[in-house]
C-alpha positions as CSV (number, residue, x, y, z in Angstrom):
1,X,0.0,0.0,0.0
2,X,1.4,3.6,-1.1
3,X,-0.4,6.6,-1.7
4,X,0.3,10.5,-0.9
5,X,-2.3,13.3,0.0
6,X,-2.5,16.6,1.2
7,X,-1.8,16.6,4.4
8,X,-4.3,19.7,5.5
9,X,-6.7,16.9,3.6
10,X,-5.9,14.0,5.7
11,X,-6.0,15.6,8.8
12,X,-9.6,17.3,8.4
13,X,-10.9,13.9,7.8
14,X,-8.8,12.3,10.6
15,X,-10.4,14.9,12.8
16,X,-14.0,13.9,12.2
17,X,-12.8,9.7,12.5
18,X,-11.3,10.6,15.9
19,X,-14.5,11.3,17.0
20,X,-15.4,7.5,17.2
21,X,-12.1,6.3,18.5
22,X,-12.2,5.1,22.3
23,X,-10.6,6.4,25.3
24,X,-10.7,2.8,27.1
25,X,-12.1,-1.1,25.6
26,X,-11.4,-4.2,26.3
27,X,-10.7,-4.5,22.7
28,X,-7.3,-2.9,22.3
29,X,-7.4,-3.0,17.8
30,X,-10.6,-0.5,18.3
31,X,-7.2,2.2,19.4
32,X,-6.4,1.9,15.2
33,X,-8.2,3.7,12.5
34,X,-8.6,1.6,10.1
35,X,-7.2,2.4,6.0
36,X,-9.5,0.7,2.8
37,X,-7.2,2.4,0.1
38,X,-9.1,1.5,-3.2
39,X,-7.6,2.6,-6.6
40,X,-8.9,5.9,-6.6
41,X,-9.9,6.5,-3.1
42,X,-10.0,5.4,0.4
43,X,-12.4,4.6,3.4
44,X,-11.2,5.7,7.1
45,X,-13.3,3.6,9.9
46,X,-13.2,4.1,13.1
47,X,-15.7,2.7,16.8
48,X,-16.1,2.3,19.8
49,X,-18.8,0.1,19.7
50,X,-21.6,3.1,21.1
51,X,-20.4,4.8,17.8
52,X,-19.2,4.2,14.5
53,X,-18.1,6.6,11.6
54,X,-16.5,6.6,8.3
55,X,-15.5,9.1,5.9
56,X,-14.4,8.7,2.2
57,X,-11.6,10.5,0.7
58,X,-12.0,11.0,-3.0
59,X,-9.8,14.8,-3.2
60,X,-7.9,15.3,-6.0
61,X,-4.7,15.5,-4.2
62,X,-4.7,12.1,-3.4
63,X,-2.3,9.7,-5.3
64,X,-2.6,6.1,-5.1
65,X,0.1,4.1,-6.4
66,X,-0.7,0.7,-4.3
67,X,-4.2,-0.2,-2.6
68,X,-4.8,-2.1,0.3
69,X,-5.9,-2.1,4.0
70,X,-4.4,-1.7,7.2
71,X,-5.2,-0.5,10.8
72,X,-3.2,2.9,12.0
73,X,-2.7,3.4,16.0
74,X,-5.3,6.8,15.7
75,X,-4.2,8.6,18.2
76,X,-0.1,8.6,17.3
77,X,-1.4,9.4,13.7
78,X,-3.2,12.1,14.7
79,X,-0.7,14.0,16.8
80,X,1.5,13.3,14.0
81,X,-0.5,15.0,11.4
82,X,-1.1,17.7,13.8
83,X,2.5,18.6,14.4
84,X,4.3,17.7,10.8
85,X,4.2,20.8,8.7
86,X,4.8,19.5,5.3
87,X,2.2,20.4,2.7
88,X,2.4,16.6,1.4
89,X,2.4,13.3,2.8
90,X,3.5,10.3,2.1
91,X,2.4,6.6,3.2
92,X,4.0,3.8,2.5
93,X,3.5,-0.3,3.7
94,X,6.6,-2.5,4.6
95,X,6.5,-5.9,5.0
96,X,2.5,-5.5,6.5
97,X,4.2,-4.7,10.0
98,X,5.1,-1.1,9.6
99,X,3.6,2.0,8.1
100,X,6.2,4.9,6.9
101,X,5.1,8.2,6.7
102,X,7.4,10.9,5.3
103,X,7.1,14.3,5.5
104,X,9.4,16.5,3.9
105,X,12.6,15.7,6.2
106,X,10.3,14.4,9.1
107,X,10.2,10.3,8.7
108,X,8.1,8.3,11.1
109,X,7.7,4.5,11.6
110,X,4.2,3.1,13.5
111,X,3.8,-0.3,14.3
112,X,0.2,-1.6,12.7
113,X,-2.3,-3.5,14.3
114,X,-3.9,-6.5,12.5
115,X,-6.5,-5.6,10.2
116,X,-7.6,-9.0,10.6
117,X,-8.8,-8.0,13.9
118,X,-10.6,-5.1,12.8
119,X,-14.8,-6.1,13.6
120,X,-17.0,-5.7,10.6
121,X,-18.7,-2.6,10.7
122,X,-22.3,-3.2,9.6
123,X,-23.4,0.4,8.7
124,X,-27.3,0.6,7.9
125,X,-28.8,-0.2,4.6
126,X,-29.8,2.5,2.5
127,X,-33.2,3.1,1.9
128,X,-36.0,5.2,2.8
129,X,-34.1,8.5,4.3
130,X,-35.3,10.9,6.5
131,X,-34.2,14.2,4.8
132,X,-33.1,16.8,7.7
133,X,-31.2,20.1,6.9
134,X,-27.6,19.8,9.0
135,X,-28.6,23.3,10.7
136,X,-31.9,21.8,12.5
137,X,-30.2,18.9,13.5
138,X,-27.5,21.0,15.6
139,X,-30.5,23.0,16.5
140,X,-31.9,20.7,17.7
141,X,-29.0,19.3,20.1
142,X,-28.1,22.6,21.3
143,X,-31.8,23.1,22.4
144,X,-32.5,19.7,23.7
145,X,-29.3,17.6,24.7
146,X,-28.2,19.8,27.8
147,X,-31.2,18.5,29.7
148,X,-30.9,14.5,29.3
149,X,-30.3,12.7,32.7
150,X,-25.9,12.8,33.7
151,X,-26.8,10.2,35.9
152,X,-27.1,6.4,34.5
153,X,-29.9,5.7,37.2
154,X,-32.1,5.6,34.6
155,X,-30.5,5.3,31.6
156,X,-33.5,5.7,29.3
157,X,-32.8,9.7,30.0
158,X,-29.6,9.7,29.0
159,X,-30.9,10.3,25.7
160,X,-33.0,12.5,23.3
161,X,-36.3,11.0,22.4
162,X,-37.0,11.2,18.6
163,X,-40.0,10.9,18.0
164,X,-42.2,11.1,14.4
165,X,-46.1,11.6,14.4
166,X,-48.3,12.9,12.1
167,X,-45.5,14.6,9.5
168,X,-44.3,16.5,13.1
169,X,-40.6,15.5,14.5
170,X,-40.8,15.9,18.6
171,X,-37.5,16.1,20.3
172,X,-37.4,15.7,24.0
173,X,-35.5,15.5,26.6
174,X,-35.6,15.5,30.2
175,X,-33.3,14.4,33.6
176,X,-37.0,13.9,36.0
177,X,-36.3,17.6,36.6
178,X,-36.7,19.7,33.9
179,X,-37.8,19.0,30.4
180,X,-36.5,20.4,27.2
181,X,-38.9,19.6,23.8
182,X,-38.6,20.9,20.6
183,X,-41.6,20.1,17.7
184,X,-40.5,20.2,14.3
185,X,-42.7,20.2,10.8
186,X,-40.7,17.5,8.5
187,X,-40.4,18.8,4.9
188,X,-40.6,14.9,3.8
189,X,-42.6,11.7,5.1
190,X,-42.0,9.0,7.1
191,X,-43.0,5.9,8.7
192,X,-43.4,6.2,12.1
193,X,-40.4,5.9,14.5
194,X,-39.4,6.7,18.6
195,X,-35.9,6.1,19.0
196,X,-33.7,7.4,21.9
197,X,-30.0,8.9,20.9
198,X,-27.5,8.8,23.7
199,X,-26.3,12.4,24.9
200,X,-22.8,11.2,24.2
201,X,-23.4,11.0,20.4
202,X,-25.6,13.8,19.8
203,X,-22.3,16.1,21.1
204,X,-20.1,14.1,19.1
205,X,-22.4,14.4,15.9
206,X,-23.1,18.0,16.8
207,X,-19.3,18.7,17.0
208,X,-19.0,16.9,13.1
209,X,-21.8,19.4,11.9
210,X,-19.5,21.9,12.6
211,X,-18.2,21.5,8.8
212,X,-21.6,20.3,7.5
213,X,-24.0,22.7,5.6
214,X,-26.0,20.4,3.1
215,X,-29.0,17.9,4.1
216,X,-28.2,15.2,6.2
217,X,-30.0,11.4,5.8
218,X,-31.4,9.3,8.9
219,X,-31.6,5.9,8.2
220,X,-33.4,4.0,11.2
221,X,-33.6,0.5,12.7
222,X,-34.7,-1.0,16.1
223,X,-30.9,-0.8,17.3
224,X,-29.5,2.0,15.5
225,X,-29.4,4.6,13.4
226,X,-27.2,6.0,10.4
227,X,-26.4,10.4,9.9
228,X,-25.3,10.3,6.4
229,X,-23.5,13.5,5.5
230,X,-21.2,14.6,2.4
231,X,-18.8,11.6,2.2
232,X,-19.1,10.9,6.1
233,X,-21.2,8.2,7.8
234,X,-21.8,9.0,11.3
235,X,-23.8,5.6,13.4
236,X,-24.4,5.4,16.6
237,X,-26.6,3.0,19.0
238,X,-29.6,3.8,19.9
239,X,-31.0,3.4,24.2
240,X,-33.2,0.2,24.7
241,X,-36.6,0.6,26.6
242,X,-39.6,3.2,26.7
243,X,-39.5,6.8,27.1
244,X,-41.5,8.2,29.5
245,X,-44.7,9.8,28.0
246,X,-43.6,13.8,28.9
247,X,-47.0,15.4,27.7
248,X,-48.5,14.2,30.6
249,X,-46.4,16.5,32.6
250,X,-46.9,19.4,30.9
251,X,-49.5,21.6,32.2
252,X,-52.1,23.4,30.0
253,X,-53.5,25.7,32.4
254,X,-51.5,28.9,33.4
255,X,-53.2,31.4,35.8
256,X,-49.5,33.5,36.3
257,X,-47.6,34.6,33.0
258,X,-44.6,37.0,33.2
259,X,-43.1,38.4,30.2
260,X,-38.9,38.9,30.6
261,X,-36.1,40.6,28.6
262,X,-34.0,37.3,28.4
263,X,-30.5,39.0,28.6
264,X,-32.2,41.0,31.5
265,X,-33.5,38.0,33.3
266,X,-30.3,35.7,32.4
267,X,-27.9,38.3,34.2
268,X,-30.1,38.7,37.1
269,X,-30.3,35.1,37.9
270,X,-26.9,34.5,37.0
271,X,-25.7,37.2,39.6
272,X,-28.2,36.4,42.8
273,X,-27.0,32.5,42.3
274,X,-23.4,33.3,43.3
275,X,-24.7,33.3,46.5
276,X,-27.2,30.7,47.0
277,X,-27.4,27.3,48.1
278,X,-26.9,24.3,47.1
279,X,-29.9,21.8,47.0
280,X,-28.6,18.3,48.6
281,X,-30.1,16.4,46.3
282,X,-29.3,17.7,42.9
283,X,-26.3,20.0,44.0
284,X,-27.4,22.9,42.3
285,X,-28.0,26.3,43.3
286,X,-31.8,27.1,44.6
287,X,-33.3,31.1,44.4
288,X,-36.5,32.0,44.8
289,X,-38.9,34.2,42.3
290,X,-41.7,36.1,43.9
291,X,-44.0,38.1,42.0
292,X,-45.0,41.2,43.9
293,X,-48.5,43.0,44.5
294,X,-47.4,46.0,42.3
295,X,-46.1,43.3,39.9
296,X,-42.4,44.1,40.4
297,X,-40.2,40.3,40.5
298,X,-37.7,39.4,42.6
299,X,-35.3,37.5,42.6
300,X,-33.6,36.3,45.7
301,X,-30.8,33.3,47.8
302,X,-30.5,33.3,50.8
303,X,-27.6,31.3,52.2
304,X,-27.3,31.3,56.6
305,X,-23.0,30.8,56.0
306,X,-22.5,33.1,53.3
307,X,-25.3,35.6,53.3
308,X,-28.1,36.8,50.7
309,X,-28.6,38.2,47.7
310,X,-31.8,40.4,46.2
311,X,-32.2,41.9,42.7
312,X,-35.9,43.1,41.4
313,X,-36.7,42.8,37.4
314,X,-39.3,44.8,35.9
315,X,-41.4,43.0,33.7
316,X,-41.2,43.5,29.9
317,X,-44.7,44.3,29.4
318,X,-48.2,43.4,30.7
319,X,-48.4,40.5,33.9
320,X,-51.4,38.2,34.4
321,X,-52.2,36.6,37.0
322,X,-51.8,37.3,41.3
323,X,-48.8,37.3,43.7
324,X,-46.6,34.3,43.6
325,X,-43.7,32.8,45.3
326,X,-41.8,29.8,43.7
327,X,-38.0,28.2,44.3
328,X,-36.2,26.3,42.2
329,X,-32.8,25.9,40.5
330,X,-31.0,28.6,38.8
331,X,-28.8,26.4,36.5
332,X,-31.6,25.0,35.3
333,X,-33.5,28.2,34.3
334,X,-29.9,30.0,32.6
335,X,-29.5,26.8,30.3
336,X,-32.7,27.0,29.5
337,X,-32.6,30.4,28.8
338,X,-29.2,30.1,26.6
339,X,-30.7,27.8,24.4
340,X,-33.4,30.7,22.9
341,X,-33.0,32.7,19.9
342,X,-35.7,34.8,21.4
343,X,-35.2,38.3,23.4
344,X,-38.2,37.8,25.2
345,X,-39.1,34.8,26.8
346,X,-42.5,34.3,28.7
347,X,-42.6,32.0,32.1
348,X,-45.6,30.7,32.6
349,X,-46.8,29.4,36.3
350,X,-49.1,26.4,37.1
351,X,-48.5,27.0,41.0
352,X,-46.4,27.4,43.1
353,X,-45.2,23.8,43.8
354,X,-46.1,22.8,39.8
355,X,-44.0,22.7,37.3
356,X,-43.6,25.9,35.5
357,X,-43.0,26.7,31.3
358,X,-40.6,29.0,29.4
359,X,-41.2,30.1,25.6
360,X,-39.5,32.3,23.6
361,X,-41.6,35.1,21.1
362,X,-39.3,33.9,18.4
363,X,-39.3,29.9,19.2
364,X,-42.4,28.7,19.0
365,X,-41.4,25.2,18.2
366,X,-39.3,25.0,21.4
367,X,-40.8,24.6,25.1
368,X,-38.9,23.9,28.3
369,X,-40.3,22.8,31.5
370,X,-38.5,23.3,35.1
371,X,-40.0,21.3,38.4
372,X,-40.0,24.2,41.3
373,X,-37.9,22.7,45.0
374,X,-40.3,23.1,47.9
375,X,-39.8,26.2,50.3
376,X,-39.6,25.2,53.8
């Protein structure tokens, strides 16, 4: 095997392929990337058995004078690419034991792994796509994925629900605290589907988005599903068992609604939680929100070792509803805020020990729900 490429080339591509390599597995030849170098192009695979991707290199500055197929330790062949400066690269086999890459006056030898060894990769058959523009997807992580469960308790909520009814995609997420749910109109049909995509994936497909503008295909089975992008496949697993039915939770009735400059609010909350404490259960800092008689809110921690904080918020227009005094925690309310578009947000209030909803003027598709912390 001998061929020679660009290196800026190489290394984009090796870039999006590290992104399925391991940090630990019990099966060490999942540490190489593996090489199919065809006669005019190659594949680069790479898993960790929760994910799988591959990309195909096809660029005109690749030369190949020998194919064949070999598995690359990834991470020495990354840093390598990183450092070498060389605007060409060139690889060469010896005696199917060592690779040889030489870089204008930089040489380097890496032991290979056995190719042999390398599982077969089964990616998805292709038929019947989901169409998706790349922009919604990442949308749709940066709006949902920050509010799947950390914890593996339940590991159903480590994930995003995905879920297609009636020509509508709903995305939801939620940790049993808060929920995060996003409803989007699909431009094509589909047979129905509700799949759950671990948190894990979604940030590593979000971070391989980065580079992606055009449509991007779902292909979907029981186990799995398949991102097919401009010459990269991205796979990952998909969560077994049900997802908890979320509408339920949602209230519909709203007898407090107070509209918020969401920079205003976000700086507010941001500064009175430097002083508030922690909740022993989820570890995150509690303030309170009261809504006043002259409809002033404020927001408030108090904290018996390190003291108390109190800043008031004028409302951005009109209030409905009477006086009412909720806690609950501030992380949750500033990443929900971050992930609006909007510059005025709406909270609406079920009670004061019920749940209570954010929207945003300019999200309509997006909702997210926070559970209040009793007051003693």
């Amino acid at each position: 095997m001998i061929f020679s490429i660009d290196r800026d080339v190489l290394l984009n591509q090796l870039l999006i392929i590290q992104k399925g390599l391991p940090s630990k597995t019990p099966l060490p030849i999942l540490f190489a990337i593996k090489f199919e170098v065809h006669e005019d192009y190659m594949l680069l695979t790479s898993s960790n058995t929760d994910v799988a991707i591959q990309v195909m290199i096809d660029d005109h500055s690749l030369s190949i004078k020998e194919s064949g197929n070999v598995a690359i330790p990834g991470r020495y062949l990354i840093e390598i690419m990183r450092k070498i400066t060389s605007q060409r690269v060139e690889f060469a086999l010896i005696e199917d034991k060592l690779i040889v890459i030489k870089a204008d006056r930089s040489e380097f030898k890496l032991r290979l792994m056995d190719v042999e060894d390398y599982p077969e990769i089964d990616f998805l058959d292709l038929d019947d796509p989901i169409v998706l523009d790349s922009q919604l997807i990442k949308t749709i992580i940066k709006e949902t994925n920050f509010a799947t469960a950390t914890s593996e308790k339940r590991p159903i909520l480590t994930g995003v629900n995905f879920k297609y009814h009636d020509n509508h995609l709903y995305c939801v997420a939620t940790d049993s605290y808060r929920l995060s749910q996003k409803n989007v109109k699909l431009r094509t049909h589909s047979k129905m589907f509700d799949i759950v995509i671990p948190n894990k994936s979604l940030d590593e497909l979000n971070k391989i988005l980065d580079g992606i503008n055009d449509d991007v295909e779902l292909y979907i089975n029981p186990n799995k599903v398949l991102f097919k992008m401009n010459k990269v496949l991205f796979q990952t697993r998909l969560l077994e068992g049900t997802y908890p039915d979320t509408l339920r939770i949602i209230p519909t009735e709203f007898p407090v609604v107070i509209p918020f400059n969401k920079e205003e609010l976000l700086a507010a909350v941001e500064r009175v939680s430097l002083l508030s404490p922690r909740d022993r259960e989820t570890n995150y800092n509690i303030i309170k929100l009261s809504l006043r008689q002259d409809k002033v809110v404020e927001i408030s921690s108090t904290n018996n070792e390190v003291g108390d904080a109190n800043e008031e918020i004028i409302p951005s227009s009109d209030v409905i509803g009477p006086m009412i005094r909720i806690a609950f925690s501030s992380r949750y309310l500033v990443e929900a805020l971050k992930s609006f578009s909007s510059s005025e947000v709406l909270i609406q209030f079920a009670g004061e020990v019920k749940p209570f909803v954010i929207k945003g003027n300019l999200d309509q598709d997006l909702l997210h729900l926070i559970l209040p912390v009793r007051i003693d």
